[in-house]
N, C-alpha and C positions, 0 to 999 in steps of 0.2 A: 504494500500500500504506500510508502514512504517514498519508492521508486516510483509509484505512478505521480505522485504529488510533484513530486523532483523533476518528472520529463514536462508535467503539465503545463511546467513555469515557464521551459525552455519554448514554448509553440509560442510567446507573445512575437508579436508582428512587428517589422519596425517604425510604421506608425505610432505605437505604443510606448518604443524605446526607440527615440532618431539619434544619430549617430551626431558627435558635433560637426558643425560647419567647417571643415576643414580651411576652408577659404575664407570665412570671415577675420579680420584683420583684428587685433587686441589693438584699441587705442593709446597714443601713446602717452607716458606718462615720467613726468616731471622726477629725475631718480633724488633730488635734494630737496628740501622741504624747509618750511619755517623759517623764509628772510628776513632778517634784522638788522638792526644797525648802520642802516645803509648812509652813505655819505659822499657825494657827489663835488669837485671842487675845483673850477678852473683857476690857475694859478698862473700870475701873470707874475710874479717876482722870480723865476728859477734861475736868475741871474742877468746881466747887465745886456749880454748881446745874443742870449737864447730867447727863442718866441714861448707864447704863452701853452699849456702844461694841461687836460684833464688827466684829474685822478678819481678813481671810484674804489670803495671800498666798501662791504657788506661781509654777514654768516651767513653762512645756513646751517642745516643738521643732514649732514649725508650719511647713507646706510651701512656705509663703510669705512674701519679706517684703513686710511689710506688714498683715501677716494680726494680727486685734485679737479677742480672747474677748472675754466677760463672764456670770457666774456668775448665774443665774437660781434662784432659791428653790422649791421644791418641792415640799418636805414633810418630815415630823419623824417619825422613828422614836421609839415610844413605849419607852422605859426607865427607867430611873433613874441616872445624869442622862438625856435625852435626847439623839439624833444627828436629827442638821439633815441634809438631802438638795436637793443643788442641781443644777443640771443647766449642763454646758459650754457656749455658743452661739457659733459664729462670728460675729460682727456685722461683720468687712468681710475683703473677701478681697485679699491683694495679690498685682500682677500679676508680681512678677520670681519664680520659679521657685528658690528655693533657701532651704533648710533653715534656719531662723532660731529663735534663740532667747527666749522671749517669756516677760513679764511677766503673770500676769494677780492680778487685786486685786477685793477686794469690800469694802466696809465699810458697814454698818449700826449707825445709830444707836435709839436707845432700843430697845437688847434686851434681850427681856425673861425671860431665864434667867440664874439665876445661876450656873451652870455646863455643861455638855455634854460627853456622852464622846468625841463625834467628828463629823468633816465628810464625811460621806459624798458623794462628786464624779459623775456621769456626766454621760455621753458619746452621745450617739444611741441613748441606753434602754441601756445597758450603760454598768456600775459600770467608774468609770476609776480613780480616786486617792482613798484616804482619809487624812485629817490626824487622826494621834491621837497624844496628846493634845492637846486644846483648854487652853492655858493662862490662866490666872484673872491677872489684875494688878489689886490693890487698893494 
């Protein structure tokens, strides 16, 4: 009786049980989480005959330590001032398993605005973190 209960189970259809989608795509998702501190700062003092300086600074909590960003340039939102758009990239992944808290830094020389409203950040095509105000140091 046990054996017929057992085969009985096997007759469901695959209607009943679908197989997954092999084709449908996992969206993608952002591997650092929780931006803070973010600090945005054109710098026009870096010396007497060098031009002016952004620097950008923020955290995050990445899933790994070890795990290292870096801020990739984008594109500019037209306004007045204008927002700068960069985009997050993991560039190395570390292997131990626990929630670390991570530095990531951009800086650019000879830029060439002399002020901007804001640092618009993402993440795997979705907006993560924006740094506003962008501060001016003459």
């Amino acid at each position: 009786m046990t054996a017929a209960l057992l085969l009985a189970g096997c007759g469901e259809t695959a209607a009943e049980n679908p197989e997954p989608d092999a084709s449908a795509e996992e969206s993608p998702t952002c591997p650092a989480y929780d931006p803070r501190n973010g600090s945005a700062v054109i710098d026009f003092m870096p010396g007497i005959v060098k031009p002016p300086v952004l620097k950008i600074q923020f955290l995050v909590d990445a899933p790994n330590d070890g795990d290292a960003y870096e801020l990739e340039f984008e594109s500019i939102q037209e306004s007045a001032p204008p927002s700068y758009v960069f985009d997050l990239k993991r560039t190395e992944t570390g292997m131990l398993r626990v929630i670390t808290e991570t530095s990531v830094g951009y800086t650019q020389s000879d830029f060439p605005e002399p002020e901007l409203r804001s640092i618009v950040i993402n993440c795997e095509g979705n907006r993560f973190f924006e740094i506003e105000p962008v501060e001016v140091v003459q």
